[in-house]
Biopython code that builds the backbone (N, CA, C, O; Angstrom):
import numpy as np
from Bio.PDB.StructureBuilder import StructureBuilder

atoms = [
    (1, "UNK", "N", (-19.964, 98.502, -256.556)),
    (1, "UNK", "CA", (-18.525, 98.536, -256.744)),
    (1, "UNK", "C", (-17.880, 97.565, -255.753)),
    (1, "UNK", "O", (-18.315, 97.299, -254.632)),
    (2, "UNK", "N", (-16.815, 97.091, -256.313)),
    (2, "UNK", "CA", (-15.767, 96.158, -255.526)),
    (2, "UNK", "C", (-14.816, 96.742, -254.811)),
    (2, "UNK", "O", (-14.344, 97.707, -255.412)),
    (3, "UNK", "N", (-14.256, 96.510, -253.578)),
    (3, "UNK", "CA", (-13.160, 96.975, -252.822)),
    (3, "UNK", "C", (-12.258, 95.979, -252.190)),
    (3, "UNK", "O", (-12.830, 95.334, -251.312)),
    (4, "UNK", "N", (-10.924, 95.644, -252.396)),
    (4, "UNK", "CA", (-10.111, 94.952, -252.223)),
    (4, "UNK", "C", (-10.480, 94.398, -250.652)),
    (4, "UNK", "O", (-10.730, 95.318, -249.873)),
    (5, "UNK", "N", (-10.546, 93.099, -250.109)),
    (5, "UNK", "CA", (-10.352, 93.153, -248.857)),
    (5, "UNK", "C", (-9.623, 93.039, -247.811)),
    (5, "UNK", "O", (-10.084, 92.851, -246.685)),
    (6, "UNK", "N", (-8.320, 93.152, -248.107)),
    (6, "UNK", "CA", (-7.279, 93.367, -247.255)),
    (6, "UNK", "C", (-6.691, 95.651, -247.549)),
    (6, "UNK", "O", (-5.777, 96.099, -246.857)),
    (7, "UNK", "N", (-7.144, 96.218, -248.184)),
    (7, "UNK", "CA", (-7.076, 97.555, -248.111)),
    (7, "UNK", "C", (-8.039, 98.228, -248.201)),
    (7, "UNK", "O", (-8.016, 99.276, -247.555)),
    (8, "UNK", "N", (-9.129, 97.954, -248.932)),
    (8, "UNK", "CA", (-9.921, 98.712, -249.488)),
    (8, "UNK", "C", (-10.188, 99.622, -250.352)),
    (8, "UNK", "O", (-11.026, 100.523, -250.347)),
    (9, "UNK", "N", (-9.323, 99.279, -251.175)),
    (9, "UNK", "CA", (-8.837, 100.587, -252.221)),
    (9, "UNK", "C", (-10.130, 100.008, -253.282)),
    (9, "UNK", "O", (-10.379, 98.802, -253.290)),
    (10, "UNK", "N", (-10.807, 100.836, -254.040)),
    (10, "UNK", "CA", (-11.688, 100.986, -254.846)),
    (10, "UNK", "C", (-11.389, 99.718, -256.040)),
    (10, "UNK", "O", (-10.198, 99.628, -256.340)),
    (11, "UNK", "N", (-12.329, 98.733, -256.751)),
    (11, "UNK", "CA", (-11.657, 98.206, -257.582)),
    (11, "UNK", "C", (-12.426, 98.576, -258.815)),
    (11, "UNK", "O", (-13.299, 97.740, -259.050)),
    (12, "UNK", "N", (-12.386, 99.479, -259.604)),
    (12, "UNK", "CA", (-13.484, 99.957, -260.708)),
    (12, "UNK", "C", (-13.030, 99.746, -262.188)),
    (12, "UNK", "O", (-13.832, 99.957, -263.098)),
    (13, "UNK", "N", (-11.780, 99.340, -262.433)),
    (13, "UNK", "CA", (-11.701, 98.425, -264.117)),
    (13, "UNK", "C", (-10.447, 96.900, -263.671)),
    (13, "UNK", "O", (-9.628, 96.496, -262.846)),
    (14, "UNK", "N", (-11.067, 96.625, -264.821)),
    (14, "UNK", "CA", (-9.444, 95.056, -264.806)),
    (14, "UNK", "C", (-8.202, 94.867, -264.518)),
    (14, "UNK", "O", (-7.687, 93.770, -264.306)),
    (15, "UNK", "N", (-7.514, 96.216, -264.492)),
    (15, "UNK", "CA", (-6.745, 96.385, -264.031)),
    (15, "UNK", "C", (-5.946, 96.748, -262.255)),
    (15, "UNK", "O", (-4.943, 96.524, -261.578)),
    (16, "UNK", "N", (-7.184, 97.398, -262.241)),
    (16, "UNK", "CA", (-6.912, 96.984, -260.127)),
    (16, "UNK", "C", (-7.152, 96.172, -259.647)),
    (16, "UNK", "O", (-6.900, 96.201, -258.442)),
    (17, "UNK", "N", (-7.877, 94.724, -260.277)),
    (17, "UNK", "CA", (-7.893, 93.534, -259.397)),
    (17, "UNK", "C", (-6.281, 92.947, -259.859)),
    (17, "UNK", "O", (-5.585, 93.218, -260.837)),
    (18, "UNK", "N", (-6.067, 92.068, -258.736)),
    (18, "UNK", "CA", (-4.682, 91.640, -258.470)),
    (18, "UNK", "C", (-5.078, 90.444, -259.792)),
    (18, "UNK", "O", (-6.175, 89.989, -260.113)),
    (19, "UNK", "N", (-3.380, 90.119, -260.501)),
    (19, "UNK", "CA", (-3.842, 89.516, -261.848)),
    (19, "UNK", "C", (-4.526, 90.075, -262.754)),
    (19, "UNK", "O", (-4.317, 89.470, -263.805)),
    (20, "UNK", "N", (-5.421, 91.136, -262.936)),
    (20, "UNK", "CA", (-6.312, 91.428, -263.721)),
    (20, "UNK", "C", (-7.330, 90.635, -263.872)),
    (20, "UNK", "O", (-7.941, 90.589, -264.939)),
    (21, "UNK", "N", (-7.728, 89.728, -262.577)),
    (21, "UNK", "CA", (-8.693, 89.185, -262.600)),
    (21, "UNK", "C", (-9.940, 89.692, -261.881)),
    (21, "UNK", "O", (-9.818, 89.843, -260.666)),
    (22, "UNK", "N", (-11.074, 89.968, -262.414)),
    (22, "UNK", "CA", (-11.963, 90.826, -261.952)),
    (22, "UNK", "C", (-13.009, 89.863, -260.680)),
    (22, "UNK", "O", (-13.923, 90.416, -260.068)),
    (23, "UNK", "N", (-12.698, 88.624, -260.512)),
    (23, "UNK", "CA", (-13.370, 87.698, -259.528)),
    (23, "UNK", "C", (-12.167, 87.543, -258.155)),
    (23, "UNK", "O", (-12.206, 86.594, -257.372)),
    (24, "UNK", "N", (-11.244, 88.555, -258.082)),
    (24, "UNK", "CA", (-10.106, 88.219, -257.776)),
    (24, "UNK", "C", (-10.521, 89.337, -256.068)),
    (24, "UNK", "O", (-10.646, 90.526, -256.360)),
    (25, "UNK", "N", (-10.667, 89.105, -254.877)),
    (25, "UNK", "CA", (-10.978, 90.024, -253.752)),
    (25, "UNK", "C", (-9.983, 90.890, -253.427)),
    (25, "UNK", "O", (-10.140, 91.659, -252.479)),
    (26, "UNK", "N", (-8.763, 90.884, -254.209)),
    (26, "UNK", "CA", (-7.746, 91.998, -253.909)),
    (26, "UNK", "C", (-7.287, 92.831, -254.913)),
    (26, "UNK", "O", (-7.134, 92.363, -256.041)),
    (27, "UNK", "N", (-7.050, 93.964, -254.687)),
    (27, "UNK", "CA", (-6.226, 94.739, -255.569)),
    (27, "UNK", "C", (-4.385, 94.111, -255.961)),
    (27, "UNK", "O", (-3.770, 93.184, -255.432)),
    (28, "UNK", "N", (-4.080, 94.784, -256.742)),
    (28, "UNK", "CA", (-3.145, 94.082, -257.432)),
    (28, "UNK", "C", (-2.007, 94.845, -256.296)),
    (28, "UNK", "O", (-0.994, 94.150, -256.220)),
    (29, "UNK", "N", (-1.947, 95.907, -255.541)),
    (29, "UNK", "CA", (-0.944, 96.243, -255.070)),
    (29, "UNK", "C", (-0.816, 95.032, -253.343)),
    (29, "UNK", "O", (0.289, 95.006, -252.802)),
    (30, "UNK", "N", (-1.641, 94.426, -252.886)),
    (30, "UNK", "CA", (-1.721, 93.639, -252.018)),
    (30, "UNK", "C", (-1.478, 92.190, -252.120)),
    (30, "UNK", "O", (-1.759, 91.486, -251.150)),
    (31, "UNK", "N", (-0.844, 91.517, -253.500)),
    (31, "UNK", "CA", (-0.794, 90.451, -253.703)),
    (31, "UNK", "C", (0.843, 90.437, -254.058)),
    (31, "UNK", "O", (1.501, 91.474, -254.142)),
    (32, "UNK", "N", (1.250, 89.443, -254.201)),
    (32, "UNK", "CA", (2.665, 88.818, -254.621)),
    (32, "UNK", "C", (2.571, 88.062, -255.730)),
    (32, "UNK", "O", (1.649, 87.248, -255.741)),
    (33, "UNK", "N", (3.610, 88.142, -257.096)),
    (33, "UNK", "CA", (3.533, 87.600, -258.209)),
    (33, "UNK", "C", (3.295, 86.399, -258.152)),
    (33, "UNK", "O", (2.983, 85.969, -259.262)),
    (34, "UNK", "N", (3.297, 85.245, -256.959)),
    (34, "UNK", "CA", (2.420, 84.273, -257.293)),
    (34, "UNK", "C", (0.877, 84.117, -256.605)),
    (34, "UNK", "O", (0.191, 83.110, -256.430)),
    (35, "UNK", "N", (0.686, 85.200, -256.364)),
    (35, "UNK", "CA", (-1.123, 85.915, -255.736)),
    (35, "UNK", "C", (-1.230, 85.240, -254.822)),
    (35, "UNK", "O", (-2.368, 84.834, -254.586)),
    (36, "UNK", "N", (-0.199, 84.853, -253.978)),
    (36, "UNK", "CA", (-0.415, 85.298, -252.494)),
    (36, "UNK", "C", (-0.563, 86.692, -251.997)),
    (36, "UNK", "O", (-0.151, 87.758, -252.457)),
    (37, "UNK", "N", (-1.433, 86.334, -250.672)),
    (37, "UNK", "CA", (-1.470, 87.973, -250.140)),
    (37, "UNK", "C", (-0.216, 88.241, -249.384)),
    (37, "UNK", "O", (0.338, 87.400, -248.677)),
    (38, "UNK", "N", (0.231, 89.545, -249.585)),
    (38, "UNK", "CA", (1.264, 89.893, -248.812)),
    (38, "UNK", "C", (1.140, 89.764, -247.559)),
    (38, "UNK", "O", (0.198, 89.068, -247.178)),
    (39, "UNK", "N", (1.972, 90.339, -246.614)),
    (39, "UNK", "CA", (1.998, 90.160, -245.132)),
    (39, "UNK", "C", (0.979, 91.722, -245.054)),
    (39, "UNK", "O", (0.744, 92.686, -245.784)),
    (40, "UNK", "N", (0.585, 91.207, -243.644)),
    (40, "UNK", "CA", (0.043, 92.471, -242.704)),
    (40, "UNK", "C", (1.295, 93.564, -242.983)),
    (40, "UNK", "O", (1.028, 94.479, -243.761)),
    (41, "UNK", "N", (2.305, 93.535, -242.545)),
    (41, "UNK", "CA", (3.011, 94.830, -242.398)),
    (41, "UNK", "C", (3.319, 95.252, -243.731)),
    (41, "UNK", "O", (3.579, 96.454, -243.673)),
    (42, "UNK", "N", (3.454, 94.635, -245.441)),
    (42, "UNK", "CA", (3.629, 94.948, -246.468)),
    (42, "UNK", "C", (2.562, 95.865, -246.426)),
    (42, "UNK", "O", (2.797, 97.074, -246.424)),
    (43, "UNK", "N", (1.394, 95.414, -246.391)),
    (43, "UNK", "CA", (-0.227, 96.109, -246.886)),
    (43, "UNK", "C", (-0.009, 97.161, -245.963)),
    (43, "UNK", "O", (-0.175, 98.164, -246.656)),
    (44, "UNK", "N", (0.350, 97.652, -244.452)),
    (44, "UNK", "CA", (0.065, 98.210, -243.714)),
    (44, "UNK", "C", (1.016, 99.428, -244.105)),
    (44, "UNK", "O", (0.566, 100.574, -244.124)),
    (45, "UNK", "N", (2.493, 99.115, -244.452)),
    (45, "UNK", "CA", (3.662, 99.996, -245.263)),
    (45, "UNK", "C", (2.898, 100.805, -246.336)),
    (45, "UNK", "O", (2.659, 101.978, -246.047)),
    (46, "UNK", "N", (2.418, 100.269, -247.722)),
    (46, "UNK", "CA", (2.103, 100.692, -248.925)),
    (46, "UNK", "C", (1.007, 101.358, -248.079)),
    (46, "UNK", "O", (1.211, 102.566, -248.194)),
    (47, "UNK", "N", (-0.072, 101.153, -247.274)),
    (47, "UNK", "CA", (-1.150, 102.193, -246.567)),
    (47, "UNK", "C", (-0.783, 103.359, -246.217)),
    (47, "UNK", "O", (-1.466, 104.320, -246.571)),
    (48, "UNK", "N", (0.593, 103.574, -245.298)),
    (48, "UNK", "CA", (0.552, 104.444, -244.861)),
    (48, "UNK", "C", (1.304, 105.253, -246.013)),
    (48, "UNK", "O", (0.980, 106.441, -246.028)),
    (49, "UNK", "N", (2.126, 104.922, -246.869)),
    (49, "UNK", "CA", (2.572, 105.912, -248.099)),
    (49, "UNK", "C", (1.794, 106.439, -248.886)),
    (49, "UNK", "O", (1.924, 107.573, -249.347)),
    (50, "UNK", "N", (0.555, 105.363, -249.210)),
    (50, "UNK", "CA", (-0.384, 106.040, -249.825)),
    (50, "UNK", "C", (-1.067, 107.298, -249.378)),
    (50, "UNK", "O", (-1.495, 108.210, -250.085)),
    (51, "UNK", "N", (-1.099, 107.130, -247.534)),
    (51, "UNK", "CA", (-1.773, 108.247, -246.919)),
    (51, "UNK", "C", (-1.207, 109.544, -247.127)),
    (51, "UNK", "O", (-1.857, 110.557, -247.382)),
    (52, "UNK", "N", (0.587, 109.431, -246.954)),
    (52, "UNK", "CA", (0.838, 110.273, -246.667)),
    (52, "UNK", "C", (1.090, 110.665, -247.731)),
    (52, "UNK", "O", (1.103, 111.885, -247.575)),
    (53, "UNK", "N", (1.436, 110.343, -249.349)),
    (53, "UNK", "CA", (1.280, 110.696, -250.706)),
    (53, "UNK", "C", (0.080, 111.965, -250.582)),
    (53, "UNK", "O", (0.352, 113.105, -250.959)),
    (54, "UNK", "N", (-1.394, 111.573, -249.952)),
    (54, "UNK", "CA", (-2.437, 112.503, -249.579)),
    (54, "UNK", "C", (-2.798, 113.393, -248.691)),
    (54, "UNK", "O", (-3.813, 114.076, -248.823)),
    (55, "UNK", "N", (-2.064, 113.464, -247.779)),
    (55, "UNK", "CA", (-2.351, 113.955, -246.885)),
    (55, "UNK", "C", (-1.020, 114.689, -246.234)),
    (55, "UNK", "O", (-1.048, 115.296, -245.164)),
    (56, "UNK", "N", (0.131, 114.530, -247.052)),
    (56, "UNK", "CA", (1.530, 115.516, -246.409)),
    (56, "UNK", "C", (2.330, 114.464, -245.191)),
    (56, "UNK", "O", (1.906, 113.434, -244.668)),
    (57, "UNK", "N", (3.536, 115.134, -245.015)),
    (57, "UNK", "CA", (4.468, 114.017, -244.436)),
    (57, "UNK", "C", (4.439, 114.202, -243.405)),
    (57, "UNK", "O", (5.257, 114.880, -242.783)),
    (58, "UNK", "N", (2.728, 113.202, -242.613)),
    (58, "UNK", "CA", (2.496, 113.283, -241.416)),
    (58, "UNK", "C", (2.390, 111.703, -241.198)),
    (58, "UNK", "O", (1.343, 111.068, -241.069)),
    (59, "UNK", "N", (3.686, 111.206, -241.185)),
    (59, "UNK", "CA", (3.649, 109.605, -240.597)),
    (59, "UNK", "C", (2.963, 108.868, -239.488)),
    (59, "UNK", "O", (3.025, 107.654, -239.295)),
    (60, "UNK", "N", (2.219, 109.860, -238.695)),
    (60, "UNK", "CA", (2.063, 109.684, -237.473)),
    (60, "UNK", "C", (0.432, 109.280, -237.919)),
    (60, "UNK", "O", (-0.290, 108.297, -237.758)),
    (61, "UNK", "N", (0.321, 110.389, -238.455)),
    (61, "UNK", "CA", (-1.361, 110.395, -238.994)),
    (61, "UNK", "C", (-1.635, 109.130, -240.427)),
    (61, "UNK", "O", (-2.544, 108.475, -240.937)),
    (62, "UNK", "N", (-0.650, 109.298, -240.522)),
    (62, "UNK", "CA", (-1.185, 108.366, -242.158)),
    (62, "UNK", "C", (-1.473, 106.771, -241.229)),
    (62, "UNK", "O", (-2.537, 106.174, -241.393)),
    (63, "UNK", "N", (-0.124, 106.093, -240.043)),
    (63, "UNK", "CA", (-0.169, 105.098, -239.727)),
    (63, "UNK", "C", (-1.480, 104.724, -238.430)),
    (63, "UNK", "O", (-1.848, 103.581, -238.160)),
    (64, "UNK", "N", (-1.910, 105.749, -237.899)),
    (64, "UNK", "CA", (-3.421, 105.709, -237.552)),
    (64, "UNK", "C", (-4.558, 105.363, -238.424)),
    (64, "UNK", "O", (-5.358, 104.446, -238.234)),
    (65, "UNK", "N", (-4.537, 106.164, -239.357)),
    (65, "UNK", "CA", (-5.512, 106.438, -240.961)),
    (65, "UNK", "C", (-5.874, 105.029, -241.385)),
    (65, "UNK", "O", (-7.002, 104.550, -241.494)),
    (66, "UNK", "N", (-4.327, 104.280, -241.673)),
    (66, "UNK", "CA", (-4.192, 103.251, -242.268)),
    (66, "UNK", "C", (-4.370, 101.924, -241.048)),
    (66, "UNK", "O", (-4.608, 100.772, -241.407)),
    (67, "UNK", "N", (-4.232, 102.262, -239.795)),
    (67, "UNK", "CA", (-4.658, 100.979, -239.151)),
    (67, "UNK", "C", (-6.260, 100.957, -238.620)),
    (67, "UNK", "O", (-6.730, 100.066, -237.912)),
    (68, "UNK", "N", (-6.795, 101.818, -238.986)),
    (68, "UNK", "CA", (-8.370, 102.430, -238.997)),
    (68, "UNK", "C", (-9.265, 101.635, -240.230)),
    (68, "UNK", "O", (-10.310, 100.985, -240.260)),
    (69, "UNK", "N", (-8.286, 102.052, -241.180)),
    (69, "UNK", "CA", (-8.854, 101.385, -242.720)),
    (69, "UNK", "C", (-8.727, 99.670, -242.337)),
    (69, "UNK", "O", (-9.736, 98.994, -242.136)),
    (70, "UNK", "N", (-7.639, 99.228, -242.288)),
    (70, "UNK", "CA", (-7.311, 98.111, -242.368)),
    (70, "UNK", "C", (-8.195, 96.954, -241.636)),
    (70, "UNK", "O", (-8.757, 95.914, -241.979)),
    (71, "UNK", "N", (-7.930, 98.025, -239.931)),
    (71, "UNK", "CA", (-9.132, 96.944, -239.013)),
    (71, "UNK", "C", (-10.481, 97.024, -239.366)),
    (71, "UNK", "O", (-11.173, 97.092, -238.350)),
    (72, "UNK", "N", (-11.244, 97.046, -240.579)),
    (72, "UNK", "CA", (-12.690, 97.582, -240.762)),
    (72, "UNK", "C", (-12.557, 96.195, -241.764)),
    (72, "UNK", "O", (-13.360, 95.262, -241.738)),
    (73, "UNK", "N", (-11.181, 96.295, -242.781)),
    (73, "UNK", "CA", (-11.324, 95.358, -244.177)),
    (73, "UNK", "C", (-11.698, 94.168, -243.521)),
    (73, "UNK", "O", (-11.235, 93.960, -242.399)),
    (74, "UNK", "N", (-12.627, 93.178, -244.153)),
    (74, "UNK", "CA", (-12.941, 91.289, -244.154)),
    (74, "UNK", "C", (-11.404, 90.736, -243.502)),
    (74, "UNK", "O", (-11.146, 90.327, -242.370)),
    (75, "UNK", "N", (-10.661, 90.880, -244.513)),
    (75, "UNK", "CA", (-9.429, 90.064, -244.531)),
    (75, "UNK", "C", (-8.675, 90.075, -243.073)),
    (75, "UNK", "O", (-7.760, 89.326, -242.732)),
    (76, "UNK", "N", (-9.130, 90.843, -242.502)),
    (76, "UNK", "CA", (-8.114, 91.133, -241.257)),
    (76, "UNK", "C", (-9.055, 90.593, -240.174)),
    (76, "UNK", "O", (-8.716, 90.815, -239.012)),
    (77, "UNK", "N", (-9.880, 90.099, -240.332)),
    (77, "UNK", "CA", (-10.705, 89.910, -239.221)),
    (77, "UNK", "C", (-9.943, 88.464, -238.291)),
    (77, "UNK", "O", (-9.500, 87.504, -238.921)),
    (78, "UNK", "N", (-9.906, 88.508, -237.110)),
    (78, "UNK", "CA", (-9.710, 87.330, -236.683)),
    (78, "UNK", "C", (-8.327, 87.129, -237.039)),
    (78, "UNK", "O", (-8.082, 85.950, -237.292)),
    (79, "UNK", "N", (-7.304, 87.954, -237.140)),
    (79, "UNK", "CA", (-5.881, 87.971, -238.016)),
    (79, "UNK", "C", (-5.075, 88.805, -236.569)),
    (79, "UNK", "O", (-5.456, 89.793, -235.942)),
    (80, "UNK", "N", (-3.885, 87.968, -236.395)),
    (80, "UNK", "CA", (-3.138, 88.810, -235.310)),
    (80, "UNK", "C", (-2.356, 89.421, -236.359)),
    (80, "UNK", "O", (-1.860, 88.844, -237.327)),
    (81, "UNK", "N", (-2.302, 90.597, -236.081)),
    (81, "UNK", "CA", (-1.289, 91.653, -236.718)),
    (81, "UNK", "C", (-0.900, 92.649, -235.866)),
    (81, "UNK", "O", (-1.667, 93.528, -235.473)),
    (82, "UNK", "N", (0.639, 92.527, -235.459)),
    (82, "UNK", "CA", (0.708, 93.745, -234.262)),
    (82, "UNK", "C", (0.775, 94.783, -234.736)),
    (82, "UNK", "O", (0.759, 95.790, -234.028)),
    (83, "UNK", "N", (0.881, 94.847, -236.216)),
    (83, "UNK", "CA", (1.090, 96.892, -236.827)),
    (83, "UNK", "C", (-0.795, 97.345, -236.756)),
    (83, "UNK", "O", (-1.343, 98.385, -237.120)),
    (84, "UNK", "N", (-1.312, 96.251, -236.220)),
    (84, "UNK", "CA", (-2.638, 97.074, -236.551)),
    (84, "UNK", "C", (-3.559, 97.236, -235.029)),
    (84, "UNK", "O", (-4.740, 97.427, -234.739)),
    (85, "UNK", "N", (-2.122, 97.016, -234.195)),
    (85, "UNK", "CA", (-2.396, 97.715, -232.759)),
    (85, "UNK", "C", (-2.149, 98.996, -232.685)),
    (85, "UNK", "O", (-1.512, 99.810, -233.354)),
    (86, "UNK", "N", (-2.716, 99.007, -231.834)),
    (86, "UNK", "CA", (-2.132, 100.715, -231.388)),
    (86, "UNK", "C", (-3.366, 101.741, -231.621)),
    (86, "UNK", "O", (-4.518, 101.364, -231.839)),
    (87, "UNK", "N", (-2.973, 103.034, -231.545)),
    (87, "UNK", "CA", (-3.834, 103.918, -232.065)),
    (87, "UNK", "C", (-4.399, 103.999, -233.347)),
    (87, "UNK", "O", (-3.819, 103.657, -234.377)),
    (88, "UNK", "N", (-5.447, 104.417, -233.281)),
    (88, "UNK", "CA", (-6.524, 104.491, -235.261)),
    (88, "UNK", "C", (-6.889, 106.221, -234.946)),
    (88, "UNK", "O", (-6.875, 106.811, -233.866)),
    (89, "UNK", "N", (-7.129, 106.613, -235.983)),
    (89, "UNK", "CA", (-7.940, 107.675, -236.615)),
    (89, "UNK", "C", (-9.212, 107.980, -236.040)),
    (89, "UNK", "O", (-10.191, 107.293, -236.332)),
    (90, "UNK", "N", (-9.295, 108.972, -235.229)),
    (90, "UNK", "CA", (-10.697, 109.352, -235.046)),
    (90, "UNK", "C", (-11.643, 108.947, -236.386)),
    (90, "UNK", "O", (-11.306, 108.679, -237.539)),
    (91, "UNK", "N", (-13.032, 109.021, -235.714)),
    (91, "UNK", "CA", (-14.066, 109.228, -236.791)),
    (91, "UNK", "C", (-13.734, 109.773, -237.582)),
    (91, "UNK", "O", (-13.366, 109.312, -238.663)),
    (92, "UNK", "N", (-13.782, 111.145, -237.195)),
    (92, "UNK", "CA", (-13.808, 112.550, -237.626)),
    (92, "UNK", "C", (-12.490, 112.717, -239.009)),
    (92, "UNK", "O", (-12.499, 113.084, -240.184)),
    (93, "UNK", "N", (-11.375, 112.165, -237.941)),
    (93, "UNK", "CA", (-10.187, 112.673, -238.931)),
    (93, "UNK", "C", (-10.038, 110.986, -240.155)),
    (93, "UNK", "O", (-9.202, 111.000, -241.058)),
    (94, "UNK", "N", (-10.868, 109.857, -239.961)),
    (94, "UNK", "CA", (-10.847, 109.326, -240.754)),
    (94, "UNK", "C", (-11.940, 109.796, -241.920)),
    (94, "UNK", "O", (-11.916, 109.678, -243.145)),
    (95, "UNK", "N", (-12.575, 110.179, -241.317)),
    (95, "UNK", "CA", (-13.712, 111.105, -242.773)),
    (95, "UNK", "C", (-13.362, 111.918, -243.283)),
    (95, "UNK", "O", (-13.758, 111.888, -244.448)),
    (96, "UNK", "N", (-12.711, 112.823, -243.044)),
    (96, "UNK", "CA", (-11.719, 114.148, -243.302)),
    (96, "UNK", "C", (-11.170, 113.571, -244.647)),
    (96, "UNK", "O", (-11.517, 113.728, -245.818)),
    (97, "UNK", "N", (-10.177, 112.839, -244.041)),
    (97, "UNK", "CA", (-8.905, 112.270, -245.486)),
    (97, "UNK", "C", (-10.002, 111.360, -246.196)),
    (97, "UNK", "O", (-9.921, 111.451, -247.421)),
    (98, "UNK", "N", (-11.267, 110.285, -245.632)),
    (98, "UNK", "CA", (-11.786, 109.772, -247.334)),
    (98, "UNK", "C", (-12.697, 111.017, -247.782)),
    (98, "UNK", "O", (-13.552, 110.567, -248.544)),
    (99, "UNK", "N", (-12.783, 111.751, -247.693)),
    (99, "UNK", "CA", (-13.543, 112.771, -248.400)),
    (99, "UNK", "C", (-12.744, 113.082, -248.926)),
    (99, "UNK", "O", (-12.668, 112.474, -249.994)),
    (100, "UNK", "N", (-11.584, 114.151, -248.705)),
    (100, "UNK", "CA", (-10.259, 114.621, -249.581)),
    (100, "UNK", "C", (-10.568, 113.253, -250.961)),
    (100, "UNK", "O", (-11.128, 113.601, -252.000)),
    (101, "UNK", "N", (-10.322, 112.432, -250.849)),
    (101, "UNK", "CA", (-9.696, 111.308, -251.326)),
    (101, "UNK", "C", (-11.409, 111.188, -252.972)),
    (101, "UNK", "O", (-11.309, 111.099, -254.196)),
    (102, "UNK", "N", (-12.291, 111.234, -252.326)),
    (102, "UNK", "CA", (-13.485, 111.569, -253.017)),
    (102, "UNK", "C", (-13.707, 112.549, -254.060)),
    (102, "UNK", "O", (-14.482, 112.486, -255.015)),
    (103, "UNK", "N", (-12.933, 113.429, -253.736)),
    (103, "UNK", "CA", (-13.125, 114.500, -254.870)),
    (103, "UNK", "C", (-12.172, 114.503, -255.955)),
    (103, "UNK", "O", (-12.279, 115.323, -256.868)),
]
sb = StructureBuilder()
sb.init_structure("model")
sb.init_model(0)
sb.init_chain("A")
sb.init_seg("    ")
for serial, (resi, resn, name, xyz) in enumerate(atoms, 1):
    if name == "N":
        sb.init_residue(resn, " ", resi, " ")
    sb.init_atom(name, np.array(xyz, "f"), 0.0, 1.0, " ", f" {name:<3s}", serial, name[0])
structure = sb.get_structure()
């Protein structure tokens, strides 16, 4: 399976690659209608809503969660981004929410 590399969100039919192009390394929610990648703090925003969509309106936790996920993706490597300073997600409580997220 494919996973976007600026989020990591799962890419499993034609429709979650950005464009609907299936050779395409991002999901469609991380790109801009002319498939540029968005900014660090766009991707890092839609992360933490997604978290907290899952996990209850714990902003605090989703924006750890999501700068945990983020610093792991390809795309960010070698990338200054100050939203993806700061505190991350334990191990523990980052396994927690992708398991939830698994079932």
């Amino acid at each position: 399976m494919k996973y976007c590399e600026a989020c990591g969100m799962p890419l499993t039919k034609p429709e979650d690659f950005a464009g609907g192009d299936e050779n395409s390394r991002f999901c469609l929610y991380c790109v801009n209608e002319d498939g540029s990648v968005k900014s660090c703090e766009e991707i890092f925003e839609g992360g933490v809503q997604f978290f907290i969509s899952q996990i209850g309106n714990d902003r605090n936790l989703a924006e750890k969660i999501t700068r945990k996920n983020m610093n792991t993706q390809s795309y960010w490597q070698g990338k200054d981004c100050p939203v993806l300073r700061g505190e991350q997600a334990t191990d523990e409580e980052f396994a927690e929410v992708m398991k939830k997220l698994s079932v």
